[in-house]
N, C-alpha and C positions, 0 to 999 in steps of 0.2 A: 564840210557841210554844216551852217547851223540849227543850231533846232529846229528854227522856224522854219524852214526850206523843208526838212526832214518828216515832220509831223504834217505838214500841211501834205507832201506827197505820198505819205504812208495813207494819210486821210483818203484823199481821193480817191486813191488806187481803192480801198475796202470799201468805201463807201457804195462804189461802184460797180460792187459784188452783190449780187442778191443773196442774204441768206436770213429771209424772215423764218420764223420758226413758227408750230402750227398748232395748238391745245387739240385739234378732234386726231390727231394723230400719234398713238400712241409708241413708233419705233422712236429709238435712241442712237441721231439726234431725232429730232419729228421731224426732220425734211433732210433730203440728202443733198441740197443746195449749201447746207451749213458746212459739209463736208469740203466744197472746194476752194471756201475762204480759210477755214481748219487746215488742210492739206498744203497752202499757199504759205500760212503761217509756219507750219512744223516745217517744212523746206528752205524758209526766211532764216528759222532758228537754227537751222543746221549749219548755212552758208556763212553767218556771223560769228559764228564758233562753239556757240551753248553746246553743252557736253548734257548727255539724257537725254535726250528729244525723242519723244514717242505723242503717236496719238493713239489713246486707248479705243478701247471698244465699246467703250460710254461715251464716248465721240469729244474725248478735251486731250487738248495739247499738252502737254508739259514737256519741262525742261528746266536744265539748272546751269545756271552760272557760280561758279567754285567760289567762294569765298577765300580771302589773301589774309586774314586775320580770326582772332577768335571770339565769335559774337555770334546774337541767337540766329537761325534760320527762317528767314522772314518770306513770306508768298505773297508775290503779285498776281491779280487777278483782274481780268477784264471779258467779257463775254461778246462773242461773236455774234448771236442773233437782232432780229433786225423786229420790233413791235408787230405785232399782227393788225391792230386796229385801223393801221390806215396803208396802202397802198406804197408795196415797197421795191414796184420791179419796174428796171429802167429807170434806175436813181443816173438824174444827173449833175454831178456836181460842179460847182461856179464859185469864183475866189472874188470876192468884192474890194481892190486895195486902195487901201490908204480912205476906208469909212468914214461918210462927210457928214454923219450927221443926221441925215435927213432919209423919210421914207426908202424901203427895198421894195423894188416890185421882181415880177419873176415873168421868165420871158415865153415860161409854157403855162401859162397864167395869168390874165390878164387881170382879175380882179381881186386877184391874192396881194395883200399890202402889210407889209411888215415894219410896223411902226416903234420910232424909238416914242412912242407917246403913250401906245399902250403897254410899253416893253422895257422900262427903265432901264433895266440891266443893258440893254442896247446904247443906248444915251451914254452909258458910262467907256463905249469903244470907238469913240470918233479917230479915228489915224492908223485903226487895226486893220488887219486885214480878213476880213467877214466869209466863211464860207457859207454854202445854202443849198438847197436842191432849186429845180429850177420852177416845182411850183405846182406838179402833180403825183410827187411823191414826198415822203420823208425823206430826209439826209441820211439816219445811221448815225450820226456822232452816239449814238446811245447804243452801243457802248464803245463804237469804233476810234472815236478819240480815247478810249483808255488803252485800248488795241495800241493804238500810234505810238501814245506816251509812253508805256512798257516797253515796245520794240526800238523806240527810239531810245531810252534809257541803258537796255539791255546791249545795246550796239557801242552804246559807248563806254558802258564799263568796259566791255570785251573789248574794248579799242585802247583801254587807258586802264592798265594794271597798278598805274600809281594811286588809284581812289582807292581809300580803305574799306571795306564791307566785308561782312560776314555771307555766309551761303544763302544765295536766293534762288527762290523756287518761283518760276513763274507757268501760272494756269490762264489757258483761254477757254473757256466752255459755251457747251451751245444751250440752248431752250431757256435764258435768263430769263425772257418776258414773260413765258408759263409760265414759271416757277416749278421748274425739271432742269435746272441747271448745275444743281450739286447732286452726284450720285454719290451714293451710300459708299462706297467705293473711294472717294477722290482726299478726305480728309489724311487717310494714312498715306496716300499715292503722294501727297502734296509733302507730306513729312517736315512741314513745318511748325514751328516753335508759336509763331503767328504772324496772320495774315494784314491784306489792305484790298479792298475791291476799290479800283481809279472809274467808279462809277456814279459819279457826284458832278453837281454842277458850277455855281458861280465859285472865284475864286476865292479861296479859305474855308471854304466847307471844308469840316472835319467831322463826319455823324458819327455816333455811336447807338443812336438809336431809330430803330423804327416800328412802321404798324407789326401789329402780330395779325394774322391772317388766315381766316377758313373761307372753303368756299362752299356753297353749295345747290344740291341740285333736285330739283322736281319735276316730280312726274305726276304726271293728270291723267288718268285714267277716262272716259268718259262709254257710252254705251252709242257704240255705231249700227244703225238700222238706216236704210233705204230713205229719204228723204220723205219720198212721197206716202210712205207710212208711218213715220216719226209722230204722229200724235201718239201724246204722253209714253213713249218709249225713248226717245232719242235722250241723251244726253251728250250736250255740243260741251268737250274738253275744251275748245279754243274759249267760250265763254267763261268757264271757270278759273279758266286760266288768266284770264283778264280778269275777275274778280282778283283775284290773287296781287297781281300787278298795281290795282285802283284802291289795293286795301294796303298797300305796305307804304311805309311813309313817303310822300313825294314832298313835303313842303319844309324836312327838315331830313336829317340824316340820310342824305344824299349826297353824291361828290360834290354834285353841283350847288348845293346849298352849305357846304361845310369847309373847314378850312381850320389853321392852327392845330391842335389837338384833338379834335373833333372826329370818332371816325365816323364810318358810313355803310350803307345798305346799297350797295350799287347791282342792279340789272344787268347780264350780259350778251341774254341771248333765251331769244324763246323762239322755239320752231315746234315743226309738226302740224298735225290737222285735228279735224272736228271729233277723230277718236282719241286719239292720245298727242299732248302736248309734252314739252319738255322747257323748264327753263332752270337757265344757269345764273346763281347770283356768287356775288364775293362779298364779302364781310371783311372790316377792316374797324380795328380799335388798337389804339396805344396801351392797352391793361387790358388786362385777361378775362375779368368781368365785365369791364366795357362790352368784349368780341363774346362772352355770354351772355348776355343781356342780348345782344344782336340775334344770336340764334335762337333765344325764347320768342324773338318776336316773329321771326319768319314762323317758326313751329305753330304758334298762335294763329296766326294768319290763315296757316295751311288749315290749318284743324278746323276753325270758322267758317271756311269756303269750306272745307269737306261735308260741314254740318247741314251745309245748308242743301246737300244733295247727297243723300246716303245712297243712291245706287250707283257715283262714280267713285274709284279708288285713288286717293291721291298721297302720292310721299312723298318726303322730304329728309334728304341723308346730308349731312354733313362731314367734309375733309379738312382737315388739319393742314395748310399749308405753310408759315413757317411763321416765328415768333420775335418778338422783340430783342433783336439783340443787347437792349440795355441791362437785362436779366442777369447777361454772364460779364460786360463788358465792365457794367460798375463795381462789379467784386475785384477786377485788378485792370485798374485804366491805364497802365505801363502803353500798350502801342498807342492809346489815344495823345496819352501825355508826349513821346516822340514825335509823334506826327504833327503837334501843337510846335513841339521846339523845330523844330525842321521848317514848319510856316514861318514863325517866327526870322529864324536865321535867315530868310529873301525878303526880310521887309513886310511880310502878307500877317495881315491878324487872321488866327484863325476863327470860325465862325461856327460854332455844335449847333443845330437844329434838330427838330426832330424828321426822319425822313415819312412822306407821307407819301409809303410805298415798302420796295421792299425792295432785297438786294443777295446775291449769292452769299454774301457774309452774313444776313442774317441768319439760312440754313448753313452755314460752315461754324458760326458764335457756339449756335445750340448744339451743333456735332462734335464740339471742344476745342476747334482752333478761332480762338479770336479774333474777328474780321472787320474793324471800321470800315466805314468808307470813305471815299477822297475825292477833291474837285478835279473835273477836266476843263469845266468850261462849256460843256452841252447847255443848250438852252432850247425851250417850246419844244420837247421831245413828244414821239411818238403821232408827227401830222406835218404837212405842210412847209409850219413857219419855223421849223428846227432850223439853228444855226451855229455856228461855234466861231470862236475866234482865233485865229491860228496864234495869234500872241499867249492864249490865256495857254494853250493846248503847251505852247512852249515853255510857260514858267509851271503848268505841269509837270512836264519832263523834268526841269531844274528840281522843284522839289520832291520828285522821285529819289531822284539821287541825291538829295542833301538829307532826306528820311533813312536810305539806307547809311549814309556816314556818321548819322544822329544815331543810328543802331550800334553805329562797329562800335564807337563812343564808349556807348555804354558797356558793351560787353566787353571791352578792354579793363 
């Protein structure tokens, strides 16, 4: 079976799996749907010989393939959950072959258009073969095409004891898109020398870095009285709480207004009623003062609307969710630098960006195993116009396995 065959039918079959994950749900994983693409997986790994196979109780797979030489112990990583932002049940996916070119439409969809005009990177796969959902969910390629490429990688070294590699650990974990994906727990379970998340998109991404990240969260307290009694008693929290919203930046440090280096002040969610509001924001900055500076200004914000109504109580707590992996990665770029020659060696230049996001390596860098990340080939993730290319998905695979022989390499 070729790659392409292989990746493309591992694709579907997961993609086909609902296993979105959930931020208001606090069990591990946060939905127990993750469990039966996890459970599918650890039973895959069994079948094709991986020796270790266990799913822990922090709900990640792992398993290892023996190394035939002596060279460091390297972990694959790719994460099972599926974005919560957009609608991801009753994915159905559709192979586009031999890509002409021109406009995709979608057949549960009628005015969803996937244009190579707004999508360059599309423009650049005319003769590929295009997967897609079909127009009222997302695909999954994020991160289910690194899912494929591992498993399809993993199948074949266990099928061909002649490639040289040292001992690989491969991890699939759930709650990626929260960022509840690495448990405190997985670093030493992983027992690797260092890592690669195949969580990246166009071909030759090689990241080493990304946002550092807090989120946080408010609460509006407000003074609830009977309506029809509410002179000068009432204090309406859904007010204040728009105060809050009309007061933080909308016309610059936003997703939508930023880009490059730039981070942002992004909104996630505000609920509740006219006594107590609640909203959730994320904060995102490539430097650690940038993401201080960010929470001085929510802090501010709050404190201004709270002034301006001393009898409602309003706070604002901040969490720490994971940091820059260029922090530890530029003290010794040994995996990035491999992973550059392993591109290399298929012809692909590689391409460092910064990631404007975040990724299980960045909590695995800061927890001491060193964790780039690597291109699949996902595109327009987390909505509708996701797509991937079973070609790119395939010279994935390819440089899975020429990163691990670039490993033995060196360790010989």
């Amino acid at each position: 079976m070729s790659f392409e065959t292989e990746v493309e039918e591992r694709l579907i079959r997961y993609a086909a799996i609902d296993s979105q994950s959930d931020a208001d749900r606090p069990s591990q994983p946060s939905t127990a749907i993750q469990l039966n693409l996890l459970s599918l997986l650890r039973d895959e790994l069994i079948a094709i010989g991986a020796s270790d196979v266990q799913l822990t109780d922090y709900g990640t797979v792992l398993a290892t393939i023996p190394g035939n030489t002596d060279a460091p112990t390297i972990g694959l990583l790719a994460h099972v959950d599926t974005a919560p932002q957009f609608n991801a049940v009753g994915v159905k996916p559709r192979v586009l072959r031999g890509y002409n070119g021109g406009d995709i439409t979608y057949p549960d969809n009628a005015d969803l258009v996937l244009s190579p005009k707004e999508y360059p990177y599309l423009a650049e796969k005319v003769g590929d073969d295009i997967i897609t959902a079909s127009g009222t969910t997302l695909l999954g390629a994020d991160d289910k095409a690194g899912v494929a490429i591992i498993m399809t990688a993993a199948r074949h070294l266990l099928t061909n004891p002649g490639v040289k590699h040292g001992p690989i650990r491969i991890a699939f974990t759930p709650d990626e898109e929260i960022g509840r994906g690495v448990d405190a727990r997985l670093p030493a379970d992983l027992a690797a020398d260092f890592a690669y998340t195949f969580d990246g998109g166009a071909i030759g991404e090689i990241e080493y870095e990304s946002f550092s990240a807090d989120a946080a969260e408010i609460i509006v307290k407000g003074v609830s009285i009977h309506p029809g009694l509410a002179k000068d008693k009432l204090v309406n929290a859904i007010h204040l709480a728009s105060k809050i919203i009309a007061t933080l930046p909308q016309a610059v440090m936003t997703p939508e207004t930023t880009d490059d280096r730039a981070g942002f002040i992004h909104a996630t969610e505000m609920t509740g009623g006219s006594s107590e509001m609640k909203i959730n924001l994320i904060l995102r900055d490539f430097e650690l003062d940038g993401l201080a500076a960010k929470r001085n200004i929510v802090q501010q914000v709050c404190n201004a609307v709270a002034a301006t109504e001393p009898r409602a109580a309003i706070t604002c707590n901040f969490r720490a969710q994971y940091r820059n992996m260029r922090y530890w990665l530029e003290k010794d770029m040994t995996p990035v630098e491999l992973a550059r020659k392993a591109s290399r060696s298929l012809g692909v230049t590689p391409i460092s960006v910064p990631i404007r996001g975040g990724t299980d390596g960045s909590r695995l860098t800061e927890m001491g195993v060193p964790t780039p990340n690597l291109f699949t080939g996902m595109q327009n993730i987390h909505g509708p116009l996701e797509w991937v290319s079973v070609q790119d998905m395939a010279l994935g695979t390819r440089f899975c396995l020429a990163l691990v022989e670039e490993a033995a390499k060196a360790g010989a």
